[in-house]
C-alpha positions in Angstrom: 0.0 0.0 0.0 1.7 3.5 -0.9 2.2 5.9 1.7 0.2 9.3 1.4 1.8 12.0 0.1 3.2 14.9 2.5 3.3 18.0 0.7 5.6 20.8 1.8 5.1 24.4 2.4 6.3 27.3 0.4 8.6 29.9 1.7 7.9 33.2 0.4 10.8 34.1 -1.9 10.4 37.6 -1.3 10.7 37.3 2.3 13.7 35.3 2.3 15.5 37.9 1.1 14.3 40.6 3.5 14.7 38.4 6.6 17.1 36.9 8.5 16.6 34.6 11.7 19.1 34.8 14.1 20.4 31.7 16.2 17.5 32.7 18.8 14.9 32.5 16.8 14.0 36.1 16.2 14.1 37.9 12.8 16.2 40.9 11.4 16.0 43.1 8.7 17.5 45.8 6.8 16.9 49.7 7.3 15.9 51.6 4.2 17.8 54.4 2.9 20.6 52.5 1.5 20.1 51.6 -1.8 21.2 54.7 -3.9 22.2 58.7 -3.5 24.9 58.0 -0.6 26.8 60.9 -1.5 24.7 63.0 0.1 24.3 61.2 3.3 26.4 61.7 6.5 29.1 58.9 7.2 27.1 58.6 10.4 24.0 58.1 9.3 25.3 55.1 6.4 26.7 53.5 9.6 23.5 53.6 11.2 21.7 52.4 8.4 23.9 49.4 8.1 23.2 47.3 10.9 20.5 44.6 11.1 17.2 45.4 13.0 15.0 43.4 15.1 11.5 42.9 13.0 8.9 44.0 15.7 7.1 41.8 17.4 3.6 42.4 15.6 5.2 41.2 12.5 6.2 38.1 13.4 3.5 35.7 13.8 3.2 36.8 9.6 6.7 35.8 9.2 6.3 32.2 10.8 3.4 31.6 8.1 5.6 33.0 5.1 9.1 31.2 6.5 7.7 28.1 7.9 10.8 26.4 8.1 12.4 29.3 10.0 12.6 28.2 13.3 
């Protein structure tokens, strides 16, 4: 007798590249303002902008459902 099929869930691809998980579990993401035009930003402020932020809690029960495999 064959075994039923398990079917897998989808990771949504846009999310993967937006979020991170750390080793804790939680989630990080990127601050805007980084993409173009740095001339005219401070050197302070493109330091600022480059370091990972925690993804606040409100968003993450709709991260579990689009990274199920993220934990």
């Amino acid at each position: 007798m064959p075994k039923p099929k398990k079917y897998k869930l989808k990771s949504h691809s846009g999310a993967k590249d937006r979020f991170h998980v750390t080793g804790g579990g939680k989630f990080t993401r990127r601050r805007g303002h980084l993409s173009h035009l740095h001339r005219k930003k401070r050197a302070a402020t493109l330091r600022q902008v480059s370091r990972k932020l925690p993804v606040s809690e409100a968003d993450v029960p709709r991260l579990r459902r689009l990274l199920p495999y993220s934990d």
